[in-house]
N, C-alpha and C positions, 0 to 999 in steps of 0.2 A: 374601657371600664363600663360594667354596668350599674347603672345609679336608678336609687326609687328614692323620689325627692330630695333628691339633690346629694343625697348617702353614695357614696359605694358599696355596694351587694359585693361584686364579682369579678374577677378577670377574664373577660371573652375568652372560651374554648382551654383557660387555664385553671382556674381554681375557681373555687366560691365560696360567698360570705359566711360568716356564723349566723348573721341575721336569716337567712332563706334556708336554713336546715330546719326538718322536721322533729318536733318534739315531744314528748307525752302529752301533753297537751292540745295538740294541734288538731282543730274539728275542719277548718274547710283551707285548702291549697288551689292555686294557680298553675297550672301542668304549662310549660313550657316545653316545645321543642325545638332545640335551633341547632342552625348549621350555620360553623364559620369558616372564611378565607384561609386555607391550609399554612399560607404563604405568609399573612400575616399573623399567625396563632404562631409559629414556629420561631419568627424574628421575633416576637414580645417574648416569647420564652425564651431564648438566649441572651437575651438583654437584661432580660429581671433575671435569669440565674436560674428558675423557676421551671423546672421539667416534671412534667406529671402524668397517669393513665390520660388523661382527657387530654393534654396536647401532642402527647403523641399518636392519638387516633385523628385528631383534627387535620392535624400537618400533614397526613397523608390522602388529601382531599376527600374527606367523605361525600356519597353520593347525596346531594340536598332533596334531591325527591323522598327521601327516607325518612324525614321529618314526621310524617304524616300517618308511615306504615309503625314508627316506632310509637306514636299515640295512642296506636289502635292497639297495638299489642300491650304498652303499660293501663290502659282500661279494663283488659281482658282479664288482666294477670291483678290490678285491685279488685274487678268485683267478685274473682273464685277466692279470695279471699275476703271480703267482708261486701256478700252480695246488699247491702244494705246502704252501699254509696248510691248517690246520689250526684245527676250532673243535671246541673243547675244553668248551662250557658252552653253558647252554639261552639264549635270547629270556627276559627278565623285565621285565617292565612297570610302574611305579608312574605310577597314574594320581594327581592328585591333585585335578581340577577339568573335569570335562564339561562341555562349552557345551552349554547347549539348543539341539536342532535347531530350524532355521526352517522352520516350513511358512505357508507363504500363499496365500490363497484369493482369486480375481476372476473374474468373468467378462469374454464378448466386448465386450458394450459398454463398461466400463471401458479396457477398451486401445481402441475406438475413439474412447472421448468423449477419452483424453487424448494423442493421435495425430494426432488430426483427417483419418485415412486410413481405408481399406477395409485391414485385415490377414487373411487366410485362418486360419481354425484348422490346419490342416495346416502353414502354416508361422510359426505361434507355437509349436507342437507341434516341428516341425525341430528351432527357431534353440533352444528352450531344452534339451532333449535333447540339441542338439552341443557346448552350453557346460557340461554335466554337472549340470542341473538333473535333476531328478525329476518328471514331469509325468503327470499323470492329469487326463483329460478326460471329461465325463460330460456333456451337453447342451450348454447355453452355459458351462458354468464349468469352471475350472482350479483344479487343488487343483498345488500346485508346493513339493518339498520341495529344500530351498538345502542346495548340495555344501559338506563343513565348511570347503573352501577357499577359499568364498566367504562363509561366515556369520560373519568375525569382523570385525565394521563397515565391511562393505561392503553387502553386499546383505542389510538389514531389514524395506524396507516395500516394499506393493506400488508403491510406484512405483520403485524400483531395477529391478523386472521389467519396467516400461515401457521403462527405462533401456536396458537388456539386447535387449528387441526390435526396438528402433529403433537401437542401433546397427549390427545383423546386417542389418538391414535396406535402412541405409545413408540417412544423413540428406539425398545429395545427392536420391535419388529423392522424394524429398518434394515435394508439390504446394502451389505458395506461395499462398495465397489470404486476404481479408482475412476478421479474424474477427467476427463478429456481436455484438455483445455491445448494450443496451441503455443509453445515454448518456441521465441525466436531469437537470436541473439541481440546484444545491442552495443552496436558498430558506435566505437568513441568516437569523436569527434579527429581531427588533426591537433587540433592547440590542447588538447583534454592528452593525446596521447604524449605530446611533446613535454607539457609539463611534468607525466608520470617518469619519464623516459630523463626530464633532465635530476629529478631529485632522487632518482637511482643513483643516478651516475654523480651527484655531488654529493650524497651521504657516504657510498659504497668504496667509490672512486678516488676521492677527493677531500672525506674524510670530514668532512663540513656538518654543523647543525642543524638544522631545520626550525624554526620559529613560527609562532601565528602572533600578529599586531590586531590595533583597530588601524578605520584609515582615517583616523583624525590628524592633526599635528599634534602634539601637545608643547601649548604655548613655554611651561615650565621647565621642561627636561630639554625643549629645543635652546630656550634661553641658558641651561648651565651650562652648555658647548659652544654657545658663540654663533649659532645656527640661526637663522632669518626667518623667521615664518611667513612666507612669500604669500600674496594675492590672490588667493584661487575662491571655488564655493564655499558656500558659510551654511552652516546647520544653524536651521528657524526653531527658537527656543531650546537651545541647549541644557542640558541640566549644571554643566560644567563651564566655566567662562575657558579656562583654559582649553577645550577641547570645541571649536567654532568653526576652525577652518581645515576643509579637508585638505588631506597629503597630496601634493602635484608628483611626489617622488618617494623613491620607496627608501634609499639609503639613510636618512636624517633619520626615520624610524630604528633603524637596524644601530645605529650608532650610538641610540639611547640605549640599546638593548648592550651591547660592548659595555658602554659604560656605568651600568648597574651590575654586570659581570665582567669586570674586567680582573677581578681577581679568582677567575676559572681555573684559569690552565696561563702557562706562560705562551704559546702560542695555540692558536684555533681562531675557528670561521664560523659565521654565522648567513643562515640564507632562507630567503622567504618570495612565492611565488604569489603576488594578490595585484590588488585594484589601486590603482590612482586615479587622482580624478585631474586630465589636463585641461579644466577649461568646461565651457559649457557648447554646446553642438546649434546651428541656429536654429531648430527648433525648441530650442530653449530646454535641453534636459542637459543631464551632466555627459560629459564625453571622459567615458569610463575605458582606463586599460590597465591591462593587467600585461607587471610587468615582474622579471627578476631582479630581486638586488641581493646582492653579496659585499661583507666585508671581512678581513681577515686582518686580527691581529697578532704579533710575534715581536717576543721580548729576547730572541735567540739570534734574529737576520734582520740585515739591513731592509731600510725601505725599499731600496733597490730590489735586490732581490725577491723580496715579498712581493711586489709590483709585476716582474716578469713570471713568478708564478703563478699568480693567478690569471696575467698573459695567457698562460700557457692551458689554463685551465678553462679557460671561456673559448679558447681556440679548439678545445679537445671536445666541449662539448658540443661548438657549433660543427666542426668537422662529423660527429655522428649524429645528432642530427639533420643534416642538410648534405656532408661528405660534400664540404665547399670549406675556403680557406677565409681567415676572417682576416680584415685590414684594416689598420689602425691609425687614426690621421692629429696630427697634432692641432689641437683648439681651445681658443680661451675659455677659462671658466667660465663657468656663466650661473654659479650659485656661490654665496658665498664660504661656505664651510669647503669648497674646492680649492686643491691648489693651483694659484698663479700661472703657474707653468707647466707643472706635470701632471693636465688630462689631456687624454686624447678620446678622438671620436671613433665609435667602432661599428663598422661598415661590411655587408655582405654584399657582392656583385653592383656595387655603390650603391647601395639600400641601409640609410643609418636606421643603426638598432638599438644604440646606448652610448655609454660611457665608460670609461676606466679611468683610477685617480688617486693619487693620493691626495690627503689631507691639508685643510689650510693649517700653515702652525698655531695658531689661538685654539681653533677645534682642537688637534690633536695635543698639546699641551694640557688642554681640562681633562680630557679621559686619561691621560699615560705619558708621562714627560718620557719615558726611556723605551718606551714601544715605537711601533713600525707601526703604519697602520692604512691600507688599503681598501678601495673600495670598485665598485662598479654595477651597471645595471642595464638591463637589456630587456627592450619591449616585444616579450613575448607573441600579441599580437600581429605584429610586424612580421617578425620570424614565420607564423604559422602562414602569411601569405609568401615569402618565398621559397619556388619550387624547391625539390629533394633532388641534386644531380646522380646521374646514373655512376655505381661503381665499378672503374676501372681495373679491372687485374689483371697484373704482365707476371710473365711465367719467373721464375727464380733461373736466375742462370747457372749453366752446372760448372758454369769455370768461373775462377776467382776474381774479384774485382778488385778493384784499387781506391782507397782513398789519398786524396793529398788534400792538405793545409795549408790554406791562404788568409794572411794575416793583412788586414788593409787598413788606412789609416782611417780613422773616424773623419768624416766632412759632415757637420754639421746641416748644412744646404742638399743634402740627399738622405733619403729614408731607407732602412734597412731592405722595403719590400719593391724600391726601385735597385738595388744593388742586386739582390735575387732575381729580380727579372732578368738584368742584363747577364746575368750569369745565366740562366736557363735560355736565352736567346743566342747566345753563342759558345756553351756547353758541346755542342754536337749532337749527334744519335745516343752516343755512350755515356752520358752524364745524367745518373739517376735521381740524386741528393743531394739538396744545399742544406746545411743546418749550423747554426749559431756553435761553436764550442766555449770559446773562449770573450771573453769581454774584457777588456785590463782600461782604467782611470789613471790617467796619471797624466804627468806634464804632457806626455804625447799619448792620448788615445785611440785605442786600436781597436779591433773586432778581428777573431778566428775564427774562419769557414772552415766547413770540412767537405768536401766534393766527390762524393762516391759515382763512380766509372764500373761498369761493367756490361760486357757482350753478351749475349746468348750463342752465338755462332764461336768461338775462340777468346781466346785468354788474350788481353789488351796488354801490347807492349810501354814501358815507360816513354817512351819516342813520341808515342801517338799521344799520349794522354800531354806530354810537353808542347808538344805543336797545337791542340787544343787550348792550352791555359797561354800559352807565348804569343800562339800568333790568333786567339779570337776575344777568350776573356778580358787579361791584361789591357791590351790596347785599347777595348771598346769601355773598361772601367777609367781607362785615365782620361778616356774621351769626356769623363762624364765628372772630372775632379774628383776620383777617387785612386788613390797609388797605392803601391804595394808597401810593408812594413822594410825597411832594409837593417 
């Protein structure tokens, strides 16, 4: 405010009083000329509401040196009009704040490298000279001191003097030509590619969702599943009490996300490639991976079966990415929204990668009493460090092969991928494929192979393929407590 004892007159650089307007009466006045802070004439005018001529010139920093020239000229302009004034009192001045002058230095190739023209120093010399620059030229450089009418944020850096040259110059004269620059490709990463590579292949493939989480837990939605929010880092000053501790895992995420869509579709999958944080690194920062998780629910197939398909689905994509077979080992839960007994650990070239599981029953009871409902997750990171093995191709044989079926009793104390070994260990030359057909539960449990045989050289007689499975397979599986179905 501007006040004349102890009154308000004025609003600095906004409005002013009734009292300081001139009137028919008025024989002798006070010439004021002032310059105010752009910065604060602009916030008192959005604050009082109050937009006028005078702050809108203000707020765009007027030059303060011009105080002085604008005096001289409202002198000039009363005495052709009533040469009969009279001044009565000196010029006084209260400075209260000098801008630094701007001086800046470049030479010629600078204005040609960012021009992309031939410019004459003579007429860089001209055009800044006529626009009331300051120029001094010594060889190839220009030292240029900026007019104060231009130095209050407008012309700062040497490229506003680019600015400056090229528009005196005229943008139309410009010579349009293309510009050079060096285009190189940019070679992804391995883990960059493998991530692209797996959510091809489980959207396209596999027919799965895609999702984007945070990586917090969230205390609330973990608590209506039954789910633990484990001990990991803590975000300092949260905005959210429930969102403090970061995700050590990616599944508990994705099952909040089931459970708020669980009334989608009667079966579909859900999968997301990000960050957990397992723990912090000893130099004290967080120990970040990014890892896969997937879970798949279906209100159509058992658990069982839900479980060996998506088996079959993390086998398929570890096999193209890596063309290595995955192996699966039985291990206690070790979180609790896990089931008991059915997870297993999942292992490349014995390099663990993740997990596969189904659900503890409290979890899966809060999201879907009558769903199936699977999960699994594998550390990306991990994977991008084990090598890619070379692909193998044997030619098709042009004569016909043979499959037979061998039914064997389930033993509990042997795993399906030691029973496939000892088959491919004493298969022979001619034993191309072991594959799962058959699975049957019951009072007595069994498993159906199916054993494809064939030569490249002749067509395999039943005899040979019998003396194979009689006298090498058979005997070395019952070596091992496993017998044939009779």
């Amino acid at each position: 405010m501007i006040c004349s004892k102890g009154e308000p007159v004025a609003i600095a650089g906004i409005m002013g009083g009734l009292d300081s307007e001139i009137e028919d009466d008025t024989t002798s006045l006070l010439l004021e000329s002032a310059n105010f802070d752009g910065v604060c004439v602009r916030k008192s005018s959005q604050r009082l509401g109050l937009r006028t001529d005078a702050s809108m010139r203000y707020e765009k920093m007027i030059d303060p040196e011009i105080t002085v020239v604008a005096i001289e000229r409202f002198m000039k302009l009363l005495m052709d009009i009533d040469p009969n004034v009279q001044v009565i009192s000196s010029l006084s001045d209260s400075y209260v704040k000098h801008y630094d002058k701007i001086e800046l230095t470049f030479d010629k190739a600078y204005v040609d490298r960012y021009t992309g023209i031939e410019i004459s120093d003579e007429q860089i010399i001209n055009t800044l000279t006529a626009l009331g620059f300051g120029v001094k030229h010594e060889g190839t450089g220009f030292d240029v001191t900026v007019p104060s009418w231009r130095a209050t944020k407008d012309v700062t850096i040497k490229a506003d003097i680019i600015e400056e040259i090229t528009r005196i110059y005229g943008y139309d004269n410009f010579k349009i030509t293309t510009t050079l620059s060096p285009l190189r490709p940019v070679r992804k990463s391995v883990n960059k590619t493998d991530e692209y590579y797996a959510k091809d292949l489980l959207v396209e493939k596999c027919k799965l969702h895609e999702i984007h989480s945070y990586i917090w837990a969230d205390y609330k939605k973990f608590g209506e599943l039954n789910i633990e929010v484990e001990d990991n880092v803590k975000l300092l000053n949260s905005i959210n009490p429930d969102h403090v501790v970061l995700r050590n895992c990616m599944v508990p995420t994705l099952l909040t996300v089931v459970n708020e869509n669980k009334s989608f579709g009667t079966e579909y999958g859900v999968f997301e490639i990000a960050r957990v944080i397992d723990g912090v690194k000893e130099d004290g920062t967080c120990n970040e991976r990014k890892k896969l998780g997937v879970v798949m629910l279906s209100r159509d197939c058992s658990e069982k079966t839900l479980f060996f398909r998506l088996r079959d689905m993390l086998s398929l994509l570890i096999a193209n990415l890596r063309h290595k077979t995955l192996h699966f080992n039985h291990v206690e839960a070790f979180h609790n929204w896990q089931h008991p007994v059915n997870t297993s650990e999942i292992a490349v070239d014995g390099v663990k990668l993740g997990f596969i599981s189904t659900l503890h029953p409290l979890t899966a009871f809060r999201i879907d009493k009558k769903a199936a409902i699977v999960c699994a997750e594998i550390d990306m990171d991990t994977l991008t460090g084990i090598e890619k093995a070379e692909l193998d191709f044997t030619e098709p044989s042009k004569f016909p092969g043979i499959d037979i079926d061998l039914t064997i009793l389930r033993n509990p104390d042997v795993t399906y991928s030691r029973v496939a070994e000892i088959i491919r260990d004493n298969g022979g030359e001619h034993l191309n494929s072991v594959k799962v057909t058959d699975v049957y539960d019951g009072l007595i449990s069994s498993i159906t192979l199916r054993l494809g045989f064939s030569s490249p050289d002749k067509t395999l007689s039943m005899n040979e393929i019998q003396d194979v499975i009689f006298g090498g397979i058979v005997p070395e599986l019952e070596k091992s407590g496993i017998l044939l179905k009779k």
